[in-house]
Every structure is written in C-alpha cells, then in structure tokens.
N, C-alpha and C positions, 0 to 999 in steps of 0.2 A: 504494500500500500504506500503511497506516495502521500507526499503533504500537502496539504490546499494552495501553500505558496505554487509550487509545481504545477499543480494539477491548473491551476488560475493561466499558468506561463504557456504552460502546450496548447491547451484551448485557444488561449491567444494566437501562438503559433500556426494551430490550424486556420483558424478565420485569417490572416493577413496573406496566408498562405492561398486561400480558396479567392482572393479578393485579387492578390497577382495572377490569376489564370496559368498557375504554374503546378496544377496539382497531375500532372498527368505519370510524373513517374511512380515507380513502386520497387523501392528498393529491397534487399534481403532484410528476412527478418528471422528473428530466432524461434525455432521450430516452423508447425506446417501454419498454411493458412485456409481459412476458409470466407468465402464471398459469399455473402449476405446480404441482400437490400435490394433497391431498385432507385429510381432516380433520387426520389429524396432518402439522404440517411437516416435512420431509424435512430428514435432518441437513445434505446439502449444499447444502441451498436458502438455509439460514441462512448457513451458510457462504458460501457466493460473496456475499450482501447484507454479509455483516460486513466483509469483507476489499474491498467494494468499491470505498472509495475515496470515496466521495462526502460530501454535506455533507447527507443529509436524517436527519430524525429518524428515531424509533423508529416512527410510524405507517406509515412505509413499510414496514411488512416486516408490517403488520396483518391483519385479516377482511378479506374483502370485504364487500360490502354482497346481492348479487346472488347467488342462489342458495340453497338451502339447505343443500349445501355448503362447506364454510371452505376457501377457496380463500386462496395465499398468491402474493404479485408479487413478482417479484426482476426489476429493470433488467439490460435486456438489450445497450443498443447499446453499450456498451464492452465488454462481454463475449465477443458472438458473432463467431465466425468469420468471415474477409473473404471474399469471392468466391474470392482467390485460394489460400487456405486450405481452402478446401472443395474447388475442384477438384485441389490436389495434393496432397488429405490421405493417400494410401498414400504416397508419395514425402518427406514429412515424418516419417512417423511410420518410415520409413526411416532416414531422416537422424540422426535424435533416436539410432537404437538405434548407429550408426554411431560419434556422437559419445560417446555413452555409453560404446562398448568402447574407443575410444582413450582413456580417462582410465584406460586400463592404463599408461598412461606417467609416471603421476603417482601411481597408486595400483598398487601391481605385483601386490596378494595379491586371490582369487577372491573373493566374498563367502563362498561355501559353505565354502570350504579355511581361511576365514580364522575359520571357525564352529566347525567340527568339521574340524580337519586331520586328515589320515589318511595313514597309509607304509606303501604296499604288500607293503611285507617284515615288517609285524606283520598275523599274523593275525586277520582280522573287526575292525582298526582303520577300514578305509574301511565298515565297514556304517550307520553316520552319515550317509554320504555319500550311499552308493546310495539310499537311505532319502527325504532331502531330495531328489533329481531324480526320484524315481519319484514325490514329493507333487506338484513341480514339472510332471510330464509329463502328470499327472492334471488337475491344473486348466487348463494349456494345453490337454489335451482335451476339457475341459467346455468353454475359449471356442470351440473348433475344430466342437464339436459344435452352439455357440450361433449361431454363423457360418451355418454348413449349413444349419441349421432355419429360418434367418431367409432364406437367399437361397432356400432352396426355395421358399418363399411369396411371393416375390418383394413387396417391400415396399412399402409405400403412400409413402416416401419416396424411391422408386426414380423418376425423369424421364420412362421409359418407359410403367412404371406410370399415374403419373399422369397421361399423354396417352393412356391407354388408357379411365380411369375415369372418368367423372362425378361420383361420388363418394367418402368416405373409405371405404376397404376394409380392414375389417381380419379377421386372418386368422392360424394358425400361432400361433409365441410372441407375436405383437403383440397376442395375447386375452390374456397373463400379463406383458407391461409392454414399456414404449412403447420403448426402447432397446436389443434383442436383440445389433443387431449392436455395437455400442460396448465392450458389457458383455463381447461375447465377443472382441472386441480387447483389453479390458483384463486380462483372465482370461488368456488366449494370452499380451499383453506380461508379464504377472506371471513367469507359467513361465521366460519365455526369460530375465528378471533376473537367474536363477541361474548364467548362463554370464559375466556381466559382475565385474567389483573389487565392491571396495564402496561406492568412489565410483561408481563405473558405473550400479551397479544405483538408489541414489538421485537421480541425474541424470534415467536411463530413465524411471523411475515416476515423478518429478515432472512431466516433462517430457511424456509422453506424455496422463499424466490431468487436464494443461490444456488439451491440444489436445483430448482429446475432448472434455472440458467447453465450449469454444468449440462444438466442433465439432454437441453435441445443441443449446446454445441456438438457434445459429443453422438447422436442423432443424425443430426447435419451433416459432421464429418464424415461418418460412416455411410451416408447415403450418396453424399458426392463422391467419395470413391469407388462405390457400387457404379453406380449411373453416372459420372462424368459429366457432357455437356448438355445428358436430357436434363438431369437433375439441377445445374445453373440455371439452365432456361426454365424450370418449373420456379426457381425461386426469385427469378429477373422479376416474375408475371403473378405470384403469389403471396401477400403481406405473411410476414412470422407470425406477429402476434397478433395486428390488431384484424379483424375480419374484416372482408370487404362484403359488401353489399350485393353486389352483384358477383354471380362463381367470373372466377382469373382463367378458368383451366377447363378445356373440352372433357363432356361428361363419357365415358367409358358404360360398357352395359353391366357392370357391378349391381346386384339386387341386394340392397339391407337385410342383412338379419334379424331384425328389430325383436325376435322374441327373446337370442340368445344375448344379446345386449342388456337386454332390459334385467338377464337373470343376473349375470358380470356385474352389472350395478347395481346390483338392488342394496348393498352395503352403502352406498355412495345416495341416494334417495333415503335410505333408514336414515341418516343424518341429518336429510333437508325433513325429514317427518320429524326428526325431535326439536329441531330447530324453528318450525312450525307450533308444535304441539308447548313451546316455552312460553313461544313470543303471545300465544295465547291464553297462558296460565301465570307468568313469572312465577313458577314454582320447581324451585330445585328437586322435589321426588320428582313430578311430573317430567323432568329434563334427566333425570338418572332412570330414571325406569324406561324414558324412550333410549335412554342410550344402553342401558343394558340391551334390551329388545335385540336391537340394532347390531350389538356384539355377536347377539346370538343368532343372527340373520347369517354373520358372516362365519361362523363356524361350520353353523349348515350347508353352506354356499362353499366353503371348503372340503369338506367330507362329498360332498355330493361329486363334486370335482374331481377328487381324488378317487373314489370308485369308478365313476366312468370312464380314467384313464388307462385303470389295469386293463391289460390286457386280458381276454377271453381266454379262458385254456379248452 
C-alpha cells in the first residue's frame, strides 16, 4: 500500500499524462497483464492500479496501441486470487461475515440501531428501522435474483461448462456484463451488513469486496488465456461490473435451467426471507430462527448434492 502523498502524485501523473495525448505506449511491467474496460476507464480499474503498490509510471495505466478500442491494463499477479482462494471462496466469504459479527464484542451497538434507534414502546419510532431492512432485503434480492439468472445459464466460467464447450458461450446476464455472479454476492453481502455493529459491517464490506476483486481478476485471467482474442473482444463490448441495459453480446440458443438454479440458491433466498421476515418484526428470535431455518436449508441442499453425485454401482 502506498501513501496518499503518492497515491495524490500518480493520479496526477496520469491526468497530465492523458491531457499530453501521449498515452499510447505500454511499457513492461512486472508480472502478467490483463485488459479490462472499454473506452471509458472503469473507476475500479484505476483504482486497484493506484493503490497497487508498484514502482511503474503513469504509462502503465495508458491506450493500448491494438485495436480500435481504448483498452486499459491493470497488473494482475499480485492481485488475483490463489488457487487456494478460488476453491474455498464460499467458505471465506463465510469466514469474513463470521469474523465481522464477532466484533460485537468490541463494538456492542447494530449499525442500523446505532443510525436511527428506535423503542418499541414509542409509537412509529422503529418505522426508520423497518424502512432500512426492507431497503436492505431489496437489494439482497436483486443479488439473490442476480445469482439465479447467472446459474440458470450456467456460466462460461463454470469447469463443467467449459469441458463441455469448444468455445466462449455467452448467454443470460453474461450479454449485460461479465461478473453476474460476484455482483450478486456483493449486493446479497451488502443487505446482510445490516445485521452486523458498525464495526462489523465495515470489516464485512471491506473485507468481502477484496476477495471478490481477487477473486474476478483471477477469472479474467484465466479466461483470457483460455479464449484469447474472442475473450478481449467479449470484454471491449461487455461492462464488469456495472450492467448494461441493453445485452452487449449476441444471444446463443443456451435454455435456462431455472428449476436447478432456483435449488443452488435456495440458501442464498433463505437469507433474503430472514432479512424480510426482521425488517418486519425487528425481533432478534424472529431473525435467529429464520437464520437457523436457512442453515438448515443448506445442509439439506448439501446432503442432497452429495448423494446424487455418487456414482450408481
């Protein structure tokens, strides 16, 4: 991590740099790279380059030369994801919300309570309240909803997937931007912050939205080496993160699975139900009981998994 004097100076560097029309070289850089964006830069592309630590100039973060789209490089081998990060990434991002809620021990007050407190023996003082987890259970069901739509179409960065296709397949939300599922974890994690202190909730969200950020580069990279220049061109023509409105990317005859989706998340929906089921009670059993519930959603959802994977004898 670099110090904000620095970090103030290369920013600089890049804008005087972009204002001389001289960004078109692309010098070595240490380790691989990978190209992300399309004409305008993405505010976190800049971002993860600024904050990265390294010793290269401003032409690093420049044009490409190759295309006729402004393609921008952010260094990726310190950034992305280990192997071992990628395969325990549900079990992490586990961890993370775990560690978050025990910094109720250090910080005692909810984030919400601590916003807009409310005492249930004054009337319509909690409607503040109910207010924030019903915004909170809304956006955890748009990630819930993002989830779904992304595993119905089973995705071209699914292992399976790609030992079934020859080519990049894209399909569903991946025609409106390259990271469905990430975005609908982070959307989902957002919601559930509301249940954590206030230290909690800033640990969770920092904490979470590096591991994905790990977690798409190292994604990215392995798809661009897979796929090469179809895989650029899907990503000249399709946003990361933010969706676009209208699909980027010719629909393929891919037919949604929607029923087996819908069982894959039904863990990830038990959370938008408890999250629901608070925001209309403010009552802690009532919010332990749907999150036991929900435990036990996914236990079942695990056993059931793991029998139908044995093989028949």
């Amino acid at each position: 991590m670099v110090g904000l004097g620095s970090c103030i100076r290369r920013a600089w560097d890049v804008l005087r740099l972009r204002a001389s029309r001289c960004g078109n070289h692309v010098g070595g850089a240490r380790g691989a790279w990978i190209r992300i964006g399309t004409r305008r830069a993405k505010a976190q592309d800049f971002i993860v380059w600024l904050f990265e630590g390294g010793s290269h100039g401003p032409h690093h973060f420049a044009k490409s030369k190759s295309g006729r789209e402004s393609e921008y490089l952010v260094p990726r081998a310190r950034l992305a994801a280990s192997e071992c990060e990628y395969r325990l990434r549900s079990w992490i991002m586990a961890a993370i919300f775990v560690f978050a809620y025990a910094c109720y021990n250090l910080d005692h007050a909810n984030i919400v309570a601590a916003i807009e407190p409310w005492n249930k023996e004054v009337r319509h003082s909690d409607l503040p309240a109910h207010l924030i987890y019903a915004a909170a259970a809304l956006l955890a069901g748009a990630g819930a909803t993002f989830l779904t739509w992304a595993k119905a179409y089973r995705p071209f960065g699914d292992d399976k997937n790609q030992a079934r296709t020859a080519g990049l397949s894209v399909h569903g939300p991946y025609r409106h931007l390259r990271n469905p599922e990430y975005v609908g974890y982070f959307l989902l994690l957002a919601g559930l912050s509301t249940f954590q202190s206030r230290l909690g909730a800033i640990v969770m969200l920092v904490g979470e939205m590096i591991l994905l950020v790990r977690l798409i580069l190292r994604e990215e990279t392995s798809l661009e080496q897979k796929y090469g220049e179809h895989f650029r061109e899907y990503c000249r023509c399709v946003p990361q993160l933010v969706p676009s409105i209208r699909p980027r990317a010719p629909a393929d005859n891919q037919l949604p699975e929607w029923k087996k989706a819908l069982f894959d998340q039904a863990f990830q929906w038990g959370l938008v139900a408890t999250l629901i089921a608070f925001a209309c009670t403010l009552s802690d059993p009532v919010g332990y009981a749907f999150g036991l519930a929900t435990l036990a959603v996914l236990v079942a959802q695990k056993v059931v998994q793991r029998s139908s994977a044995r093989p028949v004898s």
